[in-house]
N, C-alpha and C positions, 0 to 999 in steps of 0.2 A: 940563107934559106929562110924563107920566110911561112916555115912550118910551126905551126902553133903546138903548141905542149899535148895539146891533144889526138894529135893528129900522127904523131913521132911514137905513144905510145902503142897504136893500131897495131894490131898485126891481122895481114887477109884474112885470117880465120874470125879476127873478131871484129868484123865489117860491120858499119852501122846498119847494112841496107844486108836483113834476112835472106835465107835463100830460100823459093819455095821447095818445100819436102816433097817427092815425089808422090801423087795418087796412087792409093791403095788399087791395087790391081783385083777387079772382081773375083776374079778365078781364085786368086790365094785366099781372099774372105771365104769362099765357098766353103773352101779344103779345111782352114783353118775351123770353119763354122762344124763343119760334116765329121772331122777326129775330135771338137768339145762334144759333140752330141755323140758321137760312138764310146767315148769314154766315160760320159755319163751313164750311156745304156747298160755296159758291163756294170759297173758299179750298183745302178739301180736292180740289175737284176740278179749278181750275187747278193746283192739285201734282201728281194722277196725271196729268193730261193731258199735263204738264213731263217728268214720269218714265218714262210712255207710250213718248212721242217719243225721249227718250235710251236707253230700251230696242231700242225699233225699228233706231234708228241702231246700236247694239252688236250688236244681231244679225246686223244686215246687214254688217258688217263680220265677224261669226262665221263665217255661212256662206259670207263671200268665201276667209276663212282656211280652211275645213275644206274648200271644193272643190281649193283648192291644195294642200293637206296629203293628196288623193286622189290627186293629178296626180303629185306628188314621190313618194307610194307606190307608184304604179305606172310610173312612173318605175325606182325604185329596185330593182323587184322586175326589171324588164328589165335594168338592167344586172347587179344578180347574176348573172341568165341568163349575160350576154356574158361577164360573168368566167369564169363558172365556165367555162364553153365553151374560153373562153384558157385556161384553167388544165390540163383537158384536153390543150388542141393541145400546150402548153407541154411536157406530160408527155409527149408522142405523140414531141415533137420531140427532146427529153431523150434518150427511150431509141433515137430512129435516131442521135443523133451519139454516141450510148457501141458501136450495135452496129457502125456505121461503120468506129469506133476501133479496135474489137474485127476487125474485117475488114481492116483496113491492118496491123495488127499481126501479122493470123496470115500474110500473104505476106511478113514479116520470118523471117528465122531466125538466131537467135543463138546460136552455139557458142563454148563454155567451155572451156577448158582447151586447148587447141590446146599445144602447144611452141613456141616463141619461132622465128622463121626458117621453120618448115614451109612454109609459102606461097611463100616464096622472092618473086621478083617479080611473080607472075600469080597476086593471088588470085582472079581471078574462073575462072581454066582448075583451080585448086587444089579449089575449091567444083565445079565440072562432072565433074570425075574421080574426087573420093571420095564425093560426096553419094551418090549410088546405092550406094556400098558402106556407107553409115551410115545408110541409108534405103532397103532394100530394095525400096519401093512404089512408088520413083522407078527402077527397073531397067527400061532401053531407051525410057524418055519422052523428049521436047528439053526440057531445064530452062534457060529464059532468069533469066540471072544479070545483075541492071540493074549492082552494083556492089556492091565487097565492100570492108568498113570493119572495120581492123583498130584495136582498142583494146589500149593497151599497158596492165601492169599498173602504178598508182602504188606501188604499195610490193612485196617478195618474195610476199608472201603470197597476193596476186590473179593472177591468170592472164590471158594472151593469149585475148582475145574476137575474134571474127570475125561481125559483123551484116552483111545482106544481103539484100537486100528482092528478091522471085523475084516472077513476072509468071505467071498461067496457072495457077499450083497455091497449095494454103491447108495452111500447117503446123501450123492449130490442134489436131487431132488424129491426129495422124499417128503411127504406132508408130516406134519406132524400135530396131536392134539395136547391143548393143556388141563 
C-alpha cells in the first residue's frame, strides 16, 4: 500500500476537506432574538420597579424634610420679629436709665473751689445762705438741702469740693453769677 503516513493517520472525522455547518435558520435567530430581549425586559423592569420604590421612599422622606425646613423658616422669621422687638425695648430702656442718670445728677450740685473751713460746721445752713447769692434764680424759693459732702483736696493743687444733692429744683441748666 502505498499510503503515506499521513494519510493512515486520517480518520473521516478528521478529513482535510471541512464540512459546511449548516445556515442558521431565520425563524430560530428570530425566537432566539425575541426570549434575549424578553429576558431583558423582565430584568430591566424589575430594576426600575427596585428604583421606583427607593425613589418613592427618598422623596417621601424629601418632602418630610422640606415641610420642616418651612416650619424652622417660619419659625425663625418670628423670632427675628421678637428679637428685634427686644432689641428695640432694650434701646427704649437704655436711653430711660442714661436720662434717669442724667436727672439724679442734675438735683446734685458740685461746687469747686470753696476755701478750706468756709463751711465752718454746718454745711448744709452754709449751702442755704450763699446759694441764692451764687444762683440768683434760687432768690426767696425754700431750697431743701438732703446733705452736704465736703471733699478734701489729695494733693495742693485740687481744691475743696462741696456736693449736695437738693430735692424740688434741677441744676442742669441753671445760670449762674460770679
Amino acid at each position: 500500500m502505498a499510503y503515506n503516513r499521513k494519510q493512515q493517520d486520517m480518520s473521516p472525522s478528521a478529513s482535510p476537506i471541512k464540512k459546511k455547518s449548516k445556515s442558521p435558520n431565520t425563524s430560530d435567530m428570530v425566537d432566539k432574538m425575541a426570549n434575549a430581549v424578553a429576558q431583558f425586559e423582565d430584568i430591566l423592569r424589575t430594576e426600575l420597579t427596585g428604583m421606583r420604590n427607593k425613589f418613592a421612599s427618598h422623596m417621601t422622606v424629601v418632602k418630610l424634610l422640606c415641610s420642616k425646613l418651612d416650619l424652622l423658616t417660619g419659625e425663625m422669621r418670628e423670632q427675628k420679629k421678637v428679637v428685634a422687638d427686644h432689641d428695640r425695648r432694650v434701646a427704649t430702656l437704655e436711653q430711660q436709665v442714661v436720662d434717669l442718670q442724667d436727672r439724679d445728677r442734675c438735683s446734685n450740685l458740685r461746687l469747686v473751689g470753696l476755701p478750706d473751713g468756709s463751711e465752718k460746721d454746718d454745711p448744709v445752713g452754709f449751702l442755704k445762705r450763699l446759694l441764692p447769692m451764687w444762683l440768683p434764680s434760687l432768690m426767696g424759693k425754700e431750697i431743701e438741702v438732703e446733705r452736704a459732702q465736703i471733699t478734701y483736696p489729695f494733693s495742693v493743687w485740687e481744691a475743696v469740693t462741696v456736693v449736695s444733692p437738693f430735692h424740688g429744683y434741677e441744676f442742669c441748666n441753671v445760670p449762674y453769677s460770679r
